[in-house]
Every structure is written in structure tokens, then in C-alpha cells.
DSSP file (Angstrom, degrees, kcal/mol; ACC not computed):
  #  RESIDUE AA STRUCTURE BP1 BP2  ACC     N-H-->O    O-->H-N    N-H-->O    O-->H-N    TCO  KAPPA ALPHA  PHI   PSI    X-CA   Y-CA   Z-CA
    1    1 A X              0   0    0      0, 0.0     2,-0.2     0, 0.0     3,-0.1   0.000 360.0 360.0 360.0 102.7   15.2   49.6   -0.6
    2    2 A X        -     0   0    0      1,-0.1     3,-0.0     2,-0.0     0, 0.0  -0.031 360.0-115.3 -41.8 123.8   15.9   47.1   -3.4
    3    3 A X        -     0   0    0     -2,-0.2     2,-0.8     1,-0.1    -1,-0.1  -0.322  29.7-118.6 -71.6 144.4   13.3   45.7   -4.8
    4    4 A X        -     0   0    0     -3,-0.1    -1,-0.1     1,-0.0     2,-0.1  -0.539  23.7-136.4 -86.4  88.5   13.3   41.9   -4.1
    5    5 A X        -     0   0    0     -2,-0.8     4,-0.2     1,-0.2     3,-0.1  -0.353  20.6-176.5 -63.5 140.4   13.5   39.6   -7.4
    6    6 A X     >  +     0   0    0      2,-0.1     4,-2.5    -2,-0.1     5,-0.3   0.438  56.2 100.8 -83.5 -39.9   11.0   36.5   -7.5
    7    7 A X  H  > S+     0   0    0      1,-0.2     4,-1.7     2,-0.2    -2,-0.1   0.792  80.5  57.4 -57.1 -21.1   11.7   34.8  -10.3
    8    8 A X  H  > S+     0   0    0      2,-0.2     4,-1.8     3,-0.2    -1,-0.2   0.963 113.5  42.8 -58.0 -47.9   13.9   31.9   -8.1
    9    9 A X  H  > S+     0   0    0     -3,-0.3     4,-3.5     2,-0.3     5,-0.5   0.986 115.5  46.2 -71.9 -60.1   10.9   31.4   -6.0
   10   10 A X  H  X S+     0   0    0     -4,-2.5     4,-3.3     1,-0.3    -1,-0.2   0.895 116.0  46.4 -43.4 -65.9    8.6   31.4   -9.1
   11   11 A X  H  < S+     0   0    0     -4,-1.7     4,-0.5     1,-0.3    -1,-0.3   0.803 119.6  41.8 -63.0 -45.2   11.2   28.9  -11.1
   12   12 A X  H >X S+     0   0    0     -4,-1.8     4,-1.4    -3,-0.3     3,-0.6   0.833 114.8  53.6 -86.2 -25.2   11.4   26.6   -7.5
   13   13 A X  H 3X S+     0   0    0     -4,-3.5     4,-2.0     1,-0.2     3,-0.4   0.984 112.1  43.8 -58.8 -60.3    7.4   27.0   -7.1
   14   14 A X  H 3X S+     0   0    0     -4,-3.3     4,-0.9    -5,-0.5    -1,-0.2   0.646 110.2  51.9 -71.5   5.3    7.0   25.7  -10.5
   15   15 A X  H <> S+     0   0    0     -3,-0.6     4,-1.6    -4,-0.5    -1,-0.2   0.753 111.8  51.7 -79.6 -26.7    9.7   22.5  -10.3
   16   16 A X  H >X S+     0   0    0     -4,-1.4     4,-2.1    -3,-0.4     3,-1.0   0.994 111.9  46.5 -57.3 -75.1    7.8   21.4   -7.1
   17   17 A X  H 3X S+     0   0    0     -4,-2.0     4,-3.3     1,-0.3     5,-0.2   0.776 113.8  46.0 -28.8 -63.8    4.5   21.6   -9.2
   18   18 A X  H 3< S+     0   0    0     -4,-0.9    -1,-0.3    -5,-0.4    -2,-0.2   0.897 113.6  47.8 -47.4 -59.9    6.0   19.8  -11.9
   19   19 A X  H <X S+     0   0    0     -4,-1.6     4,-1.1    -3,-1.0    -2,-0.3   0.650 114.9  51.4 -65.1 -24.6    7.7   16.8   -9.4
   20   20 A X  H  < S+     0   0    0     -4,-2.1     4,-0.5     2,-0.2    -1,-0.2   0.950 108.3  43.2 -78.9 -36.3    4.4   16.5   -7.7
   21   21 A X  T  < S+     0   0    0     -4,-3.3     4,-0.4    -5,-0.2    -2,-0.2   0.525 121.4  45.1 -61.0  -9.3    2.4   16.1  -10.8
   22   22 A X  T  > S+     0   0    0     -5,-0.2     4,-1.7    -3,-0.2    -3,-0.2   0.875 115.3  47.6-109.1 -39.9    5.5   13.4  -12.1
   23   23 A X  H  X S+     0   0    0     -4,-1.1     4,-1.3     2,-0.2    -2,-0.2   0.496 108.8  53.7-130.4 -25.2    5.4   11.9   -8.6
   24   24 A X  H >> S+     0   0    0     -4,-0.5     4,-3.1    -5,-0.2     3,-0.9   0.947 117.2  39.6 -80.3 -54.9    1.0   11.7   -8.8
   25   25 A X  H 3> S+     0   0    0     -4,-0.4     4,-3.7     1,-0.3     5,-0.3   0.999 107.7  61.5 -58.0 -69.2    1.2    9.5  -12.5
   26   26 A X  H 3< S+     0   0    0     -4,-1.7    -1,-0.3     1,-0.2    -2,-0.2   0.573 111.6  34.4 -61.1 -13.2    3.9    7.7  -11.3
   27   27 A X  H X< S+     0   0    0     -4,-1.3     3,-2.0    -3,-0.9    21,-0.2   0.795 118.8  51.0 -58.1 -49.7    1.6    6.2   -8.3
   28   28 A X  H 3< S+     0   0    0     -4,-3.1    -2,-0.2     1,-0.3    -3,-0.1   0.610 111.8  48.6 -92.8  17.0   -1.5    6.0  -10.3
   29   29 A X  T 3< S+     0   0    0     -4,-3.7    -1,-0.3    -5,-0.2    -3,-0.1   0.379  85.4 127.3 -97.1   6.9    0.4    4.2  -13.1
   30   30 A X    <   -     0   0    0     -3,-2.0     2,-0.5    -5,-0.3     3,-0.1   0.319  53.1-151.5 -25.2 145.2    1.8    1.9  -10.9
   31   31 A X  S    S+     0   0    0      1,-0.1     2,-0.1     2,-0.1    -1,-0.1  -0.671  84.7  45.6-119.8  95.3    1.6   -2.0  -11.4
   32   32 A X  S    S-     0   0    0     -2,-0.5    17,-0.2     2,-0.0    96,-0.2  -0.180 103.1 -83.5 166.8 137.9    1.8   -3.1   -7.8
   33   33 A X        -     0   0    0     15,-0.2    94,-1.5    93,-0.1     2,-0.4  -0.001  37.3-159.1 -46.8 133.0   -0.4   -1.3   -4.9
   34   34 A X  E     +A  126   0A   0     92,-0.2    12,-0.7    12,-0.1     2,-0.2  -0.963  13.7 176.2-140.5 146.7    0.3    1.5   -3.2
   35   35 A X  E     -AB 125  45A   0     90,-1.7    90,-2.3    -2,-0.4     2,-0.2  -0.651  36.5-157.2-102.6 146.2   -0.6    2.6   -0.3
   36   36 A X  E     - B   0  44A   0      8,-0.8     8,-0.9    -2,-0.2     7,-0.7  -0.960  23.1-162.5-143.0 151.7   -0.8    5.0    2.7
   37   37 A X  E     + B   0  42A   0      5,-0.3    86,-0.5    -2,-0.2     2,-0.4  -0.999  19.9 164.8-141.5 115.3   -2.4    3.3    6.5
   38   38 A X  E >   - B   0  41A   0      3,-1.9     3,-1.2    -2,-0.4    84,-0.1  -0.890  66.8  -3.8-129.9 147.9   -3.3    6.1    8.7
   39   39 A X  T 3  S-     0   0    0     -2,-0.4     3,-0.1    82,-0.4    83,-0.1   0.553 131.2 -50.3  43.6  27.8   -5.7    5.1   11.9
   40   40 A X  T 3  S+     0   0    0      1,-0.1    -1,-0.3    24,-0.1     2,-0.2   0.920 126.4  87.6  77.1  39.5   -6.2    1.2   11.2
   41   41 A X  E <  S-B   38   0A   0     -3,-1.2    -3,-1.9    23,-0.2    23,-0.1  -0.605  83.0-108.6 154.5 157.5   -7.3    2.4    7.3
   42   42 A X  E     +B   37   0A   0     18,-0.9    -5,-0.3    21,-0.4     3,-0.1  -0.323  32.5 173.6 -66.1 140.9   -6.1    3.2    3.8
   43   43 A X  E    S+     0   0A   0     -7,-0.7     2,-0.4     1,-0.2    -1,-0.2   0.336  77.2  24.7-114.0  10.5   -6.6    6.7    3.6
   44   44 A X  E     +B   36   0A   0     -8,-0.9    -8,-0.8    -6,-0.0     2,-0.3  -0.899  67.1 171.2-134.3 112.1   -4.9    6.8    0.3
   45   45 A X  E     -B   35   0A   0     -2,-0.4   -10,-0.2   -10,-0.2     2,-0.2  -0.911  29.9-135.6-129.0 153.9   -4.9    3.5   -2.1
   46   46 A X     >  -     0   0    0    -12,-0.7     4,-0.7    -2,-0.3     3,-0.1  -0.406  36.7 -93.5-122.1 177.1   -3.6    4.2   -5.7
   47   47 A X  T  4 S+     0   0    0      2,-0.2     4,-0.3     1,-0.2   -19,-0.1   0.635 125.4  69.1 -82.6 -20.0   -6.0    2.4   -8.9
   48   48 A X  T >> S+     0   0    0    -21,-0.2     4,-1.8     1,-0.2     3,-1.0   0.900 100.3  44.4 -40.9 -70.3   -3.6   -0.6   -8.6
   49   49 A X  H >> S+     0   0    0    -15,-0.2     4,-1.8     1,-0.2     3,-0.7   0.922 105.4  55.3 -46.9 -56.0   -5.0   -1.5   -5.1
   50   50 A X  H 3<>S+     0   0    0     -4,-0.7     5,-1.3     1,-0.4     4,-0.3   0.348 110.5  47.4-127.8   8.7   -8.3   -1.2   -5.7
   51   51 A X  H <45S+     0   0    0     -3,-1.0    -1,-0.4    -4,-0.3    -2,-0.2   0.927 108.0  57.8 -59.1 -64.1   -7.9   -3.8   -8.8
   52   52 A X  H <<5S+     0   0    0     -4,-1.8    -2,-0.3    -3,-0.7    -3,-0.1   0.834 124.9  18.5-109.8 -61.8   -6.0   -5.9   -6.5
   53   53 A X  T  <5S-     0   0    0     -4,-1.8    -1,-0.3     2,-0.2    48,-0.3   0.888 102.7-136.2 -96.0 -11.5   -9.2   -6.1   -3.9
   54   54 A X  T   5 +     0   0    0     -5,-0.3     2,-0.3    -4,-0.3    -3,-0.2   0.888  59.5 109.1  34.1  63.1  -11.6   -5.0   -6.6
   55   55 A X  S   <S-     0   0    0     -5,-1.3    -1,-0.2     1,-0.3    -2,-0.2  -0.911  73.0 -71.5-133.4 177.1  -13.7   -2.6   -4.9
   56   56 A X        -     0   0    0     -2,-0.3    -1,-0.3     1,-0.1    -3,-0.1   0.242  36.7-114.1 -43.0 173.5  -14.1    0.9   -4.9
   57   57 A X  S  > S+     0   0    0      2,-0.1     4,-0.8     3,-0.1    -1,-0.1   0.626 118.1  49.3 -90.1 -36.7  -11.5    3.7   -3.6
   58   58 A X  H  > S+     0   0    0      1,-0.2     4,-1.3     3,-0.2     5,-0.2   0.812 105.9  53.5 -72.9 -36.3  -14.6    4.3   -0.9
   59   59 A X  H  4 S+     0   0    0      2,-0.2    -1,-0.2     1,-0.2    -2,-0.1   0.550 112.9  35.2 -99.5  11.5  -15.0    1.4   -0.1
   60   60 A X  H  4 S+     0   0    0      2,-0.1   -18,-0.9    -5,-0.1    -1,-0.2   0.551 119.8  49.5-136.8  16.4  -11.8    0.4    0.9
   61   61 A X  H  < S+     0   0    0     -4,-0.8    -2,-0.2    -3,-0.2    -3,-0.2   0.672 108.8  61.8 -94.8 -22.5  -10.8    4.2    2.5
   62   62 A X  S  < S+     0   0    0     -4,-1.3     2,-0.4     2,-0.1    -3,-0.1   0.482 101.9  60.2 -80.1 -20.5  -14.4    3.9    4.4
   63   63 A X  S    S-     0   0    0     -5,-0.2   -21,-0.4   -21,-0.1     5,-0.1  -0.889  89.1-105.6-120.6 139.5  -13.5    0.7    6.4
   64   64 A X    >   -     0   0    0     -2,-0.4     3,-2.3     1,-0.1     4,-0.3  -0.213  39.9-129.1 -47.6 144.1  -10.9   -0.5    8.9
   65   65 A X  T 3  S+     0   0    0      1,-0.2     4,-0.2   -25,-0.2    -1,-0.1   0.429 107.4  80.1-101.6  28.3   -8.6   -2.6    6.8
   66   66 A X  T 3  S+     0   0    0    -26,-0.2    -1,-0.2     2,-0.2     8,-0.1   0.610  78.7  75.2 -72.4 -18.4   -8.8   -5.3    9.0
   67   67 A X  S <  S+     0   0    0     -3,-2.3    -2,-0.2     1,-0.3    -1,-0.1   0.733 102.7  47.1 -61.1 -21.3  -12.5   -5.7    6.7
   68   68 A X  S    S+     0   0    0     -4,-0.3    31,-2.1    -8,-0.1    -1,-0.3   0.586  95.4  89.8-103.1 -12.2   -9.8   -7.1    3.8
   69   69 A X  B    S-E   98   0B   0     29,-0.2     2,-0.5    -4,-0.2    29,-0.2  -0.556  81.4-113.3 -96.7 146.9   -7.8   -9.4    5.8
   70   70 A X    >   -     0   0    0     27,-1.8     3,-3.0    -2,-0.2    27,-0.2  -0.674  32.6-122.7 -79.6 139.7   -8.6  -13.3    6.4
   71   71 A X  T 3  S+     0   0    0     -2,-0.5    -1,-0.1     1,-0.4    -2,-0.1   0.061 108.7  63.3 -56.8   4.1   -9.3  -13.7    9.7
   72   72 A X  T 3  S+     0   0    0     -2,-0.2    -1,-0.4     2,-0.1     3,-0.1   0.425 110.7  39.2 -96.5 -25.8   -6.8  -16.0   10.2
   73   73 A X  S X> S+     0   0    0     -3,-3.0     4,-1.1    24,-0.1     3,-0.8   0.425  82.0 100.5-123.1  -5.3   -4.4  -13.5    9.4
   74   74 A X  H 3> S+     0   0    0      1,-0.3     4,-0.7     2,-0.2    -1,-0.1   0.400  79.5  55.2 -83.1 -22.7   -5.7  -10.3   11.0
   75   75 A X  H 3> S+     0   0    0      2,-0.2     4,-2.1     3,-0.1    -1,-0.3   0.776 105.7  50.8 -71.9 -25.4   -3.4  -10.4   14.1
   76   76 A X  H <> S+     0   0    0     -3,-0.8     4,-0.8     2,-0.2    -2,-0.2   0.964 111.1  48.1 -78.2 -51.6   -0.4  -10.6   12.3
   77   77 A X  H  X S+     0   0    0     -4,-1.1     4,-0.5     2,-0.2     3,-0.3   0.767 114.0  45.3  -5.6 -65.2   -1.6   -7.6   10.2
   78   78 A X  H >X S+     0   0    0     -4,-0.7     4,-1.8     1,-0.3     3,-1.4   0.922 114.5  56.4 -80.3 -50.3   -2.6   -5.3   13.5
   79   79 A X  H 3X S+     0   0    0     -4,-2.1     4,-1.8     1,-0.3    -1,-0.3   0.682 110.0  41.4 -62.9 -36.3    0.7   -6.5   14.8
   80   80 A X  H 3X S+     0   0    0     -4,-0.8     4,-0.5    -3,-0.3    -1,-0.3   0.568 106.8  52.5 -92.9 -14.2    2.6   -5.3   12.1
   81   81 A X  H <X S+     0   0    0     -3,-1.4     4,-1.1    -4,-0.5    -2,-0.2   0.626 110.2  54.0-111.5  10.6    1.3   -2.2   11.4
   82   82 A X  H  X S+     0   0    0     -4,-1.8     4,-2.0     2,-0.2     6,-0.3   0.725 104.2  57.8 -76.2 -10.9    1.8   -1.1   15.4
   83   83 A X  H  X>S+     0   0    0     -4,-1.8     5,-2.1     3,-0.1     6,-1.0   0.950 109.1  40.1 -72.9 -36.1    5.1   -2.1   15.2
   84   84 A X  H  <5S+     0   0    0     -4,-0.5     3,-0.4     3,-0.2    -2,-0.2   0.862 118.8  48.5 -59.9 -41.9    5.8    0.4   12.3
   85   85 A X  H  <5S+     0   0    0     -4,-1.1    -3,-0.1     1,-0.3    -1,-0.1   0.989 114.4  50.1 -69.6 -60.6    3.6    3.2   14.1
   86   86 A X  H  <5S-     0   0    0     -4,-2.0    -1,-0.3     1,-0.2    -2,-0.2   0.751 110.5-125.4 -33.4 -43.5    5.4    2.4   16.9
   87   87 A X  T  <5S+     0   0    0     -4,-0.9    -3,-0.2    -3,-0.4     3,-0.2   0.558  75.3 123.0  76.6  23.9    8.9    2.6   15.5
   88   88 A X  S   <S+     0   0    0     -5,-2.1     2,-0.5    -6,-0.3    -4,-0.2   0.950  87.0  17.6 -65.0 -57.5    9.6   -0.8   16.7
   89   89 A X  S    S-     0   0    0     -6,-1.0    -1,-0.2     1,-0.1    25,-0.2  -0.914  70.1-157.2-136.9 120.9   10.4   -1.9   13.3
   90   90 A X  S    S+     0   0    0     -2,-0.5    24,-0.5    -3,-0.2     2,-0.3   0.721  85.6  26.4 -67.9 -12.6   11.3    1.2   10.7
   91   91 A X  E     -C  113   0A   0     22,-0.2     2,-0.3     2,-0.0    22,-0.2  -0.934  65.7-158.2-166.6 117.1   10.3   -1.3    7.7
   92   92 A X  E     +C  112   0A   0     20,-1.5    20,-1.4    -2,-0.3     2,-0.3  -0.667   7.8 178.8-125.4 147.8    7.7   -4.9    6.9
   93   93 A X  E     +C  111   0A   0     -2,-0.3     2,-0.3    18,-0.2    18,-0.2  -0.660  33.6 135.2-142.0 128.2    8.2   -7.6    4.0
   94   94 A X  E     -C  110   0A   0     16,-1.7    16,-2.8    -2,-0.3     2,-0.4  -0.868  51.2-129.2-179.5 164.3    5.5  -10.3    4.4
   95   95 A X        +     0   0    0     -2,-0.3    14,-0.2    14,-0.2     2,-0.2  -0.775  34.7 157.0-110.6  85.8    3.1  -12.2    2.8
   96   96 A X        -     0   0    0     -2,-0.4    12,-2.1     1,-0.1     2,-0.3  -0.603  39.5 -99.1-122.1 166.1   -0.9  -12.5    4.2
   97   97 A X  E     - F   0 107B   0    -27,-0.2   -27,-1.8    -2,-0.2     2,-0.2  -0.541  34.7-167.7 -85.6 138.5   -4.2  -13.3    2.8
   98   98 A X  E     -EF  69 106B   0      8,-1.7     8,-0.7    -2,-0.3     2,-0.5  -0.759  18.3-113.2-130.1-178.3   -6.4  -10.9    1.8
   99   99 A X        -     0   0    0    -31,-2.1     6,-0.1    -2,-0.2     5,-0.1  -0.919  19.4-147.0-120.8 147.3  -10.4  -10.7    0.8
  100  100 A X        -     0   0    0     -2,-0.5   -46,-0.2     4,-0.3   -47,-0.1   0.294  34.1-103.5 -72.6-162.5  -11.7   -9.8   -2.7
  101  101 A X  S    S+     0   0    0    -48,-0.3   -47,-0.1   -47,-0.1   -46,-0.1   0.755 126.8  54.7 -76.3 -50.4  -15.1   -7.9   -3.0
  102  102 A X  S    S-     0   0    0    -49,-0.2   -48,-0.1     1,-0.1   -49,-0.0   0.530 129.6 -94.3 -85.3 -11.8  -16.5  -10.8   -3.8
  103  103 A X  S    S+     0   0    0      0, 0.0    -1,-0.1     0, 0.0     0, 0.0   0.120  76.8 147.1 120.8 -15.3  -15.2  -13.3   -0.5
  104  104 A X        -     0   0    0     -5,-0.1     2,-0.3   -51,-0.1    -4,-0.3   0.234  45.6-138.3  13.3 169.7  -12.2  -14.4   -2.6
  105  105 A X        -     0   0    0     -6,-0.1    -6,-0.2   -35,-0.0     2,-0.1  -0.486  26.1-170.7-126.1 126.3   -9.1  -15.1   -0.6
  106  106 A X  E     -F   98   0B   0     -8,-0.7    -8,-1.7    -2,-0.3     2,-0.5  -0.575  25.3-122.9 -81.3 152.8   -6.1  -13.9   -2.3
  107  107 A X  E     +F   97   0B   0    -10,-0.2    23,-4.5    -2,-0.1    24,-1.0  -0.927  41.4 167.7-110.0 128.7   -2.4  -14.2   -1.8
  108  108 A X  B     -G  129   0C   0    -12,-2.1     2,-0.3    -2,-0.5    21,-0.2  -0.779  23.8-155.2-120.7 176.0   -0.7  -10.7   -1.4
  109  109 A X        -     0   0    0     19,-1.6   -14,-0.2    -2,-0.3     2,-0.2  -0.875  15.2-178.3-150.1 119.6    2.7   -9.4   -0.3
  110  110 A X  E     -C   94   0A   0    -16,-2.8   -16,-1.7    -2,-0.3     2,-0.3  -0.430  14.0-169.8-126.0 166.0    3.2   -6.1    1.1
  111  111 A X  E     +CD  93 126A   0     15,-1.1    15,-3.7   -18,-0.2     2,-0.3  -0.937  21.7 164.8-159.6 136.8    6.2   -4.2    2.2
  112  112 A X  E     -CD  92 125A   0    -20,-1.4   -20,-1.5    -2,-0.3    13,-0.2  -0.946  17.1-160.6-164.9 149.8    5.7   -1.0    4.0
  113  113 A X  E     -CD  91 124A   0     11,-2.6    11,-0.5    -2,-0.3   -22,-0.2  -0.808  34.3 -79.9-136.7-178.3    7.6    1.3    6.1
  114  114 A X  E     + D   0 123A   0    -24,-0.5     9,-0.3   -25,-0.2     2,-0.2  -0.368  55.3 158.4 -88.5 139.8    6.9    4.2    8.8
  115  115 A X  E     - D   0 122A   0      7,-1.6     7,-0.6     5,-0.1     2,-0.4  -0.603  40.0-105.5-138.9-145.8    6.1    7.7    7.5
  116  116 A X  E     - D   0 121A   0      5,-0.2     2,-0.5    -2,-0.2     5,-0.2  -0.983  32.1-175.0-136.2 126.8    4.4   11.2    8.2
  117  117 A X        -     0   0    0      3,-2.6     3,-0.1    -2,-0.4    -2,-0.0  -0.713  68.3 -23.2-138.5 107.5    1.1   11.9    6.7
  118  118 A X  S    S-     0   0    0     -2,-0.5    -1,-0.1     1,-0.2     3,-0.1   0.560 133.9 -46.8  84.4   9.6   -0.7   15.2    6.9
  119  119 A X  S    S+     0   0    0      1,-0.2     2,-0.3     0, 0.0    -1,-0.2   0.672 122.5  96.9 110.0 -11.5    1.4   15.6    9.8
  120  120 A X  S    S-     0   0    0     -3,-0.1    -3,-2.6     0, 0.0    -1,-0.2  -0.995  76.7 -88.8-133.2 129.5    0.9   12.4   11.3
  121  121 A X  E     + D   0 116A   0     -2,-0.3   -82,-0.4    -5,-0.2     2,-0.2   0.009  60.3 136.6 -49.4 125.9    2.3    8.9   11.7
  122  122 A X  E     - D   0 115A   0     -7,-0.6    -7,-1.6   -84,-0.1   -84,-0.2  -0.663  48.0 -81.2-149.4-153.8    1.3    6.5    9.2
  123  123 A X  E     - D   0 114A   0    -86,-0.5    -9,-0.2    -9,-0.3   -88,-0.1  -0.502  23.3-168.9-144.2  27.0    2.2    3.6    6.5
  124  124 A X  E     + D   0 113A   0    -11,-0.5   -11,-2.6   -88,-0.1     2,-0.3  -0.027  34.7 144.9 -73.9 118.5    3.7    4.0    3.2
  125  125 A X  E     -AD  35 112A   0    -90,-2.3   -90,-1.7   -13,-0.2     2,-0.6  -0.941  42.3-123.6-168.1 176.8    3.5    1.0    1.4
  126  126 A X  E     -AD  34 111A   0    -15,-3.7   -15,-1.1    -2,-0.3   -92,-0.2  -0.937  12.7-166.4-119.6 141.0    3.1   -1.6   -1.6
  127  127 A X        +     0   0    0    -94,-1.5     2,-0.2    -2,-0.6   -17,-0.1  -0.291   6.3 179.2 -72.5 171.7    0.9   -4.7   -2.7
  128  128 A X        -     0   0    0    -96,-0.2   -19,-1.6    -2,-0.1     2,-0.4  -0.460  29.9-124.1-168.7 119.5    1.5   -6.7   -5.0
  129  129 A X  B     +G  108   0C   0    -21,-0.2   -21,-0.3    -2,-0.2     3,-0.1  -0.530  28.7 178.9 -66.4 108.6   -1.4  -10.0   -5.7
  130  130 A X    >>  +     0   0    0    -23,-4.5     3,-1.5    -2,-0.4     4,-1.2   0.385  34.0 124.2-103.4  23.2    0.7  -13.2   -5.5
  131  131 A X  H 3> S+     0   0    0    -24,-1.0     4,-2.4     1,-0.3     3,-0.4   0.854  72.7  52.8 -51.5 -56.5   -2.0  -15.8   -6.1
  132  132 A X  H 3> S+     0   0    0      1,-0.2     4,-3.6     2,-0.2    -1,-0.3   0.830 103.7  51.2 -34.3 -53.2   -0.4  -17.2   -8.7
  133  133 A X  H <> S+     0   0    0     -3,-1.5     4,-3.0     2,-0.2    -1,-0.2   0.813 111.1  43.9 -54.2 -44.5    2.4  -17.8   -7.5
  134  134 A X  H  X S+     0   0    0     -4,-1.2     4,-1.4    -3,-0.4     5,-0.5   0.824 110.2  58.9 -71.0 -35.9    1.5  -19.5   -4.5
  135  135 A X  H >X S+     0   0    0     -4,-2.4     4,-2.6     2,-0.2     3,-1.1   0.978 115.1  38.5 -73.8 -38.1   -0.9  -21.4   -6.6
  136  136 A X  H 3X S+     0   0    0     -4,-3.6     4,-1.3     1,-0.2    -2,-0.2   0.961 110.0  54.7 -53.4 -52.4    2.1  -22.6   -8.7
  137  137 A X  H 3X S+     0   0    0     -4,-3.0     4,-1.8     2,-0.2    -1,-0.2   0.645 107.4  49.1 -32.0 -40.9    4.2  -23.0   -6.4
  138  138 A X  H <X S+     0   0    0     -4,-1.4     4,-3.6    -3,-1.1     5,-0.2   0.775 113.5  49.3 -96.4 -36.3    1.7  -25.4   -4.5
  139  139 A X  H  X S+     0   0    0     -4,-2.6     4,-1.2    -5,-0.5    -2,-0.2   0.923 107.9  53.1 -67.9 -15.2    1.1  -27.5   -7.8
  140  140 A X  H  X S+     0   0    0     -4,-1.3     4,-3.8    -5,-0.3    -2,-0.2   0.987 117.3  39.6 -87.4 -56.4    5.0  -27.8   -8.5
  141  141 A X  H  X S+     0   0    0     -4,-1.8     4,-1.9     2,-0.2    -1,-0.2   0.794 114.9  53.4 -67.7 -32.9    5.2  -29.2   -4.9
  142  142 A X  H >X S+     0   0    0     -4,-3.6     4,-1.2     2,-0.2     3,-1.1   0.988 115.1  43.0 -33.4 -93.4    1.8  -31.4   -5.3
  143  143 A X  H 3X S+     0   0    0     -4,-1.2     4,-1.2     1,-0.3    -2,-0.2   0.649 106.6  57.6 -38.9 -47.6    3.2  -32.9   -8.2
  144  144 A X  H 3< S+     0   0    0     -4,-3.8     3,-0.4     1,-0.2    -1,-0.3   0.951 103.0  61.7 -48.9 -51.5    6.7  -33.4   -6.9
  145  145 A X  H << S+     0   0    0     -4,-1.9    -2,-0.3    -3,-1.1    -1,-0.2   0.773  93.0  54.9 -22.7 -46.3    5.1  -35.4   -4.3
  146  146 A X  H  <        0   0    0     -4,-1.2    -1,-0.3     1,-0.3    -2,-0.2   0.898 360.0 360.0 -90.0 -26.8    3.6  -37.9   -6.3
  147  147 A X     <        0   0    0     -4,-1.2    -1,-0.3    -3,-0.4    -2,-0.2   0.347 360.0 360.0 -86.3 360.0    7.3  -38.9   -8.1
């Protein structure tokens, strides 16, 4: 019986290793949120997010993430991520209010599309804080106003 060489499997174990370890930095060096939404909460949020709501990585995997939206905005939210679970809609771009630690309301904008996680349907997705914008944006139009 020939004896069975290894060293491809060694050489593809260790490129995997490598692309997961390149693929781990490259989320938690991110600038803009990222995310994974498994059962109506983050079970993965990247150090980006957890600027963005400024809490903890526990505290905002420990809670439904309905806990972060304004309440004004929290159907649209629930609505959106059962159409993705669903497979209604393979892919989201929108813009909703979200809550700080501190009772804030922020403007974010997420995009997230349907995935598999652990084996299970979930949420792959990004954040990004657009408060600014919106607050420029609302002075440019303020201001137009008055001319």
C-alpha cells in the first residue's frame, strides 16, 4: 500500500488558517459596523458597532435588538430582518434610528443580506452612524428655506 502524502492537506489546512486570521482583522479593523442577526439579536457585532451604539459586546449580544431601535422605527426593523430570514428579499439598504447607551438617537444606515450561521439562517450585515449627515443635510435645507 502506498503510503498517502499529506503535505497538500497540511499546505490547504494552513492557507485556510491564514485567510481566516486575514478575514478576523479585516472585520475588527473595520470603520463601519458589522454585523451578524441570528434569533432577533447580534450574535456577533465587530468593535466598530459597539462604538457606533457605545456599549459593550455583552450588552448588545445579551438583548433583542429591537432594545437599540427607536420605537418609532422598530417595525420597520422586525419587518426587514423577516423578510431576509424569510428569503423574501435576498438583500436591505435603509436608513433607521437607533439608541446610544446613553438614550441618544442616532442616524444609521445598514445594508444586510441573508446568510448561514453556525448552520443556521441569519443576517450578515453593515452599519455605518450617519448623524451627521442627516444633521447637515437638515441645516443646508433649514437654511435654504429662509432665502
Amino acid at each position: 500500500m502506498a503510503a498517502l502524502d499529506i503535505e497538500p492537506l497540511k499546505d490547504t489546512e494552513e492557507a485556510l488558517l491564514a485567510t481566516g486570521i486575514n478575514f478576523r482583522s479585516l472585520v475588527e479593523q473595520s470603520i463601519v459596523g458589522i454585523y451578524v442577526i441570528q434569533d432577533g439579536r447580534f450574535v456577533h457585532v465587530n468593535p466598530k458597532m459597539t462604538e457606533i451604539f457605545g456599549r459593550s459586546e455583552e450588552d448588545l449580544t445579551s438583548q433583542p435588538i429591537s432594545r437599540f431601535v427607536f420605537e418609532a422605527d422598530r417595525a420597520l426593523v422586525s419587518d426587514n430582518v423577516r423578510r431576509r430570514l424569510e428569503g423574501v428579499a435576498e438583500s436591505i439598504h435603509y436608513q433607521l434610528r437607533a439608541l446610544r447607551s446613553d438614550g441618544t438617537v442616532i442616524h444609521v444606515e445598514v445594508h444586510g443580506g441573508r446568510t448561514e450561521y453556525e448552520g443556521r439562517p441569519a443576517i450578515l450585515g453593515t452599519m455605518l452612524d450617519i448623524t451627521e449627515r442627516i444633521r447637515t443635510e437638515e441645516a443646508l435645507r433649514t437654511s435654504e428655506a429662509r432665502f
